[in-house]
Structures are given as structure tokens and as C-alpha cells.
C-alpha positions as CSV (number, residue, x, y, z in Angstrom):
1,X,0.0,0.0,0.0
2,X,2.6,2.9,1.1
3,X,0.4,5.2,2.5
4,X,1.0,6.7,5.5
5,X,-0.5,6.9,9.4
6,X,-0.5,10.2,11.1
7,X,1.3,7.8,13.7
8,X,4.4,8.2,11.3
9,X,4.4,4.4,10.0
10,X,3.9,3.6,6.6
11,X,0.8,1.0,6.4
12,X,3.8,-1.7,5.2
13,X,5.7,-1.6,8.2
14,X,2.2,-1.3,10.3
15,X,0.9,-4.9,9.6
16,X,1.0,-6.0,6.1
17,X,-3.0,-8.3,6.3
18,X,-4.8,-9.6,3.8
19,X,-8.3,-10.5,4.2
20,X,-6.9,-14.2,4.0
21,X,-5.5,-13.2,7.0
22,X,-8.4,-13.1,9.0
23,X,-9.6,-16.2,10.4
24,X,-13.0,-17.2,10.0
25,X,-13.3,-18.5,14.1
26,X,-14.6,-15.4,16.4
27,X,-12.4,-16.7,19.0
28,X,-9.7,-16.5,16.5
29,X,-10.7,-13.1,15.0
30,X,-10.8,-11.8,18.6
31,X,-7.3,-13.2,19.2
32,X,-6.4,-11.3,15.9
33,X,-7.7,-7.9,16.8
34,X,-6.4,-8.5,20.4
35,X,-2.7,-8.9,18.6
36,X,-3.2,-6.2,15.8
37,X,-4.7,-3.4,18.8
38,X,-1.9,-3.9,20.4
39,X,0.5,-3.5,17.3
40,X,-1.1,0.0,16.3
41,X,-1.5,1.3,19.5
42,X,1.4,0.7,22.0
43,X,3.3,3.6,23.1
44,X,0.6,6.0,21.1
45,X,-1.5,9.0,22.7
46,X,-4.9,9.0,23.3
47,X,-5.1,11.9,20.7
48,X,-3.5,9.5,18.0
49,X,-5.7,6.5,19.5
50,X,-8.7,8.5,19.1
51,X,-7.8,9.9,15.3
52,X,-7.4,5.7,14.6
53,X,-10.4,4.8,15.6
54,X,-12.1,7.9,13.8
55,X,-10.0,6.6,10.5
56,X,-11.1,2.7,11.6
57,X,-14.9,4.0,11.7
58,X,-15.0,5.5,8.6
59,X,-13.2,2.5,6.8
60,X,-16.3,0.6,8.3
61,X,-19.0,2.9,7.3
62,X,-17.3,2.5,3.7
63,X,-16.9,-1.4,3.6
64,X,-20.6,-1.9,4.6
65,X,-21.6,0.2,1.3
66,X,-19.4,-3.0,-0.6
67,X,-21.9,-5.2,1.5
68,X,-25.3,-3.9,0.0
């Protein structure tokens, strides 16, 4: 991808997923977003936390148009 967090990583060095990636198990996927939580926001601010999870709601709102 390349782009680039306002946390200063690009999105390669972040966590490079596909949607392969993601088990189908919920105990699984909860494992997985325990692991990848963790990866983007150790040693972050609450300010940068809270423009993630903006960015992270967004990305929702536009996947669920893909679902209709």
C-alpha cells in the first residue's frame, strides 16, 4: 500500500494483512484484533488512538456500502 498513518508508520511496516489473513473462528478473529490493537497502538497518545479509531470508523461505514 505505502500510504502513511499520522502515527508516522507507513501502512507496510504497520501490519501488512490480507483479508486471507483473517480467520473465520470469532475466537480467532478476537485473538487477531487483540494482537493487531496492540500493534497499532502501544506507546501511542490518546489523541493518536482517538484519530485511529475515527479513520477505523470510517473504513467501516465505507466497507458496509461493498456489503449492500
Amino acid at each position: 500500500m505505502g500510504g502513511r498513518f499520522d502515527f508516522g508508520q507507513s501502512v507496510s511496516q504497520t501490519a501488512k494483512i490480507s483479508f486471507g489473513d483473517i480467520p473465520h473462528d470469532p475466537l480467532k478473529q478476537n485473538v487477531f484484533a487483540s494482537v493487531l490493537a496492540e500493534a497499532l497502538c502501544k506507546d501511542k497518545s490518546k489523541a493518536e488512538i482517538a484519530d485511529m479509531m475515527r479513520f477505523l470508523q470510517i473504513l467501516c461505514s465505507l466497507m458496509k456500502s461493498y456489503m449492500i
